[in-house]
N, C-alpha and C positions, 0 to 999 in steps of 0.2 A: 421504551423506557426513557425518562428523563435523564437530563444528563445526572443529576445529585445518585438517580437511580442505578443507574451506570456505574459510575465510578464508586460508591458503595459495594454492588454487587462487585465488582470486579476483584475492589480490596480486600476482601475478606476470601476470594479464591486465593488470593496470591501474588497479582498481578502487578507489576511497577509502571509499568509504562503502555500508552496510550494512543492508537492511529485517530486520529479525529478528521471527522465528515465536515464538511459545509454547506450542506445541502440535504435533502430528501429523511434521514433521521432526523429525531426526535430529539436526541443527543446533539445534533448537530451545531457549529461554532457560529457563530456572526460576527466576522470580518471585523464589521463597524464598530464593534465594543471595546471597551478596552479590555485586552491584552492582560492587565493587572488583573480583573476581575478571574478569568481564566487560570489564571497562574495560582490567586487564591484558591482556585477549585483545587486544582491538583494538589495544592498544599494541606489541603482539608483530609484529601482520600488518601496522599503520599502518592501520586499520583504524576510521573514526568510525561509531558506528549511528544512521540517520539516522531509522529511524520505525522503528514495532513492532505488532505483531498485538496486540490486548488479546482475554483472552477472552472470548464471546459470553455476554450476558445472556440468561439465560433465565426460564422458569416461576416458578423459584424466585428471585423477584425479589433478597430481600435479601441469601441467599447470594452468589450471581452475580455483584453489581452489587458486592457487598462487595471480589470477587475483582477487576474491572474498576478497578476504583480504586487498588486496593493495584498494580495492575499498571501504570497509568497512572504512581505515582508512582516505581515503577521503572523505566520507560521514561525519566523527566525524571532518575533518577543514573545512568544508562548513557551520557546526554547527546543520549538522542533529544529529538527537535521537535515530531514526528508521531506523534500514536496512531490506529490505527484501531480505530474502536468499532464493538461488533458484535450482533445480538441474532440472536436463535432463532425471530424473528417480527418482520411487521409492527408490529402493535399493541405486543411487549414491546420494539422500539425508542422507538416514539411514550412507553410510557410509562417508560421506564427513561432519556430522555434526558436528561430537566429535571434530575435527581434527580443525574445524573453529573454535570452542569456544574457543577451544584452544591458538587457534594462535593470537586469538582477546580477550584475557584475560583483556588487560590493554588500549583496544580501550572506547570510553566511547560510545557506540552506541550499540541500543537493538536489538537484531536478530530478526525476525518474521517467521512465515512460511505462505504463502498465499496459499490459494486454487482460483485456477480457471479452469471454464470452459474447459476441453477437455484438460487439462496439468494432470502432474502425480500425482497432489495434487486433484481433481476433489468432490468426496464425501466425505458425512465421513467415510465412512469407510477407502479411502484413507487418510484420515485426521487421522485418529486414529490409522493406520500404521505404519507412518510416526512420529508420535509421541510416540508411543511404541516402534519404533525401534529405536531413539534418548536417546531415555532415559535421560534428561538431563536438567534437571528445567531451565536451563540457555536458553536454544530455547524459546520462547515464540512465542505467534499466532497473525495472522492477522485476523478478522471477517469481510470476503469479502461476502456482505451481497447479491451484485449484483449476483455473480457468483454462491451461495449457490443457491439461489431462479431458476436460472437458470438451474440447475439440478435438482430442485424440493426440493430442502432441505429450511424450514424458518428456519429463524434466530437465533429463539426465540430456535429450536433445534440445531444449530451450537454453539451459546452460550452457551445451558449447557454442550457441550462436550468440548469445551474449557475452559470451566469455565474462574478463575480467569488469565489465561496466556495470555489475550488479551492485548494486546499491541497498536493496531493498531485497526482503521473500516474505511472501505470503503463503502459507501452510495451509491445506485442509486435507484431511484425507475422504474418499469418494468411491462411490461404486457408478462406473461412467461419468453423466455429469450432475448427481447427488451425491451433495454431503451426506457422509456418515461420522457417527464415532468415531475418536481416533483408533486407530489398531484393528479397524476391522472392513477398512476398505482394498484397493487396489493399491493405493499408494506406499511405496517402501519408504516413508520418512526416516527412518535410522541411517538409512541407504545416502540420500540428500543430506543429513548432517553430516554425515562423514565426508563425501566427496565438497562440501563445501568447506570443512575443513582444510582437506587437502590443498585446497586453493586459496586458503589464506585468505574467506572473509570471515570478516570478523562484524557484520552489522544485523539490523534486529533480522527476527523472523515475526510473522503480523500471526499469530494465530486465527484462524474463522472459521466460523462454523455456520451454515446455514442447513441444519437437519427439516424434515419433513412435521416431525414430534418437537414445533416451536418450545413446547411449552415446557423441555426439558433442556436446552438451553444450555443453562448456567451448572448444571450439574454435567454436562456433558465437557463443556470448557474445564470444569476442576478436575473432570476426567483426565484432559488434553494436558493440562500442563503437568499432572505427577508424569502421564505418558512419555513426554517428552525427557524430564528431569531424569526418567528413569533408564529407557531407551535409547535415546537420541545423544543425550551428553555425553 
């Protein structure tokens, strides 16, 4: 779906706010535009963007990291919060992260680190790598709750390793590592609102859904958020 298609469908389920891609979707942002243009969208759909995909540093440290930053700072005039920062490896996270905090000192947007499925972020234990090799309170995490569970790690354990640097959660409910409908997988989402309750965050949750039966989609999303509204709050 195009982006106009996107944010159309979304506003008419219900939705306010917005994770946006820079890459591989259809939907996706380009960096190099202006910002206004972007900001009109949202304004068109009612539409805030609430966090953004940065692109993955890689090999080519200084290029990459060059592009991760300029992206970060467009992520903060689009009026996101969250960036999720990303690398092409263990080692070029550990070393390309000092070097971003750095450079994005006076950006007003929170860094994340996400773990996903079959990327260099994958378990905790690469979770716990990656953040002992950072060293550096200013990184903060993403609780990719979908991608955890899909490795076989719950939540409820990815959260106390993260503790308090959660920044960010990404939602899906699942049977192994297939999305399903909300409320009818493995996942006890009412369980994860409460205990993140208890902990006093208070930032977004990404809803996502990637079912097998594409082409149901957005009636499955309208599904998820009364879910959520009803269950979860």
């Amino acid at each position: 779906m195009s982006l106009d298609e996107v944010l159309a469908a979304y506003s008419r389920i219900g939705f306010t706010r917005f994770e946006v891609f820079t890459s591989w979707a259809k939907s996706a942002f380009d960096i190099d535009r202006d910002p206004a243009d972007y900001i009109e969208y949202g304004r068109r759909y009612g539409m805030a963007f609430a966090s953004m995909h940065l692109p993955p540093v890689g090999d080519d440290l200084a290029d990459s990291l060059d592009a991760a930053v300029r992206a970060a700072r467009f992520a903060e005039a689009i009026g996101a919060s969250v960036v999720l920062f990303k690398a092409t490896s263990r080692p070029n996270y550990i070393r390309a992260a000092g070097r971003f905090l750095d450079a994005t000192e006076g950006v007003r947007v929170i860094p994340v680190l996400q773990n996903h499925a079959g990327s260099p972020i994958s378990s905790l234990d690469d979770f716990r790598e990656v953040i002992e090799g950072i060293g550096d309170g200013r990184m903060k995490s993403l609780l990719e709750v979908g991608h955890f569970h899909a490795v076989g790690v719950g939540w409820r354990e990815a959260a106390d390793l993260l503790g308090d640097s959660v920044a960010l959660v990404h939602i899906k409910d699942q049977i192994a590592a297939q999305s399903v409908p909300f409320g009818t997988g493995e996942i006890d989402l009412p369980a994860l609102f409460a205990q993140m309750r208890s902990i006093g965050y208070t930032g977004d949750y990404v809803v996502e859904m990637e079912v097998q039966d594409r082409q149901n989609t957005l009636r499955y999303l309208s599904d998820a958020r009364r879910y959520i509204l009803e269950r979860c709050l």
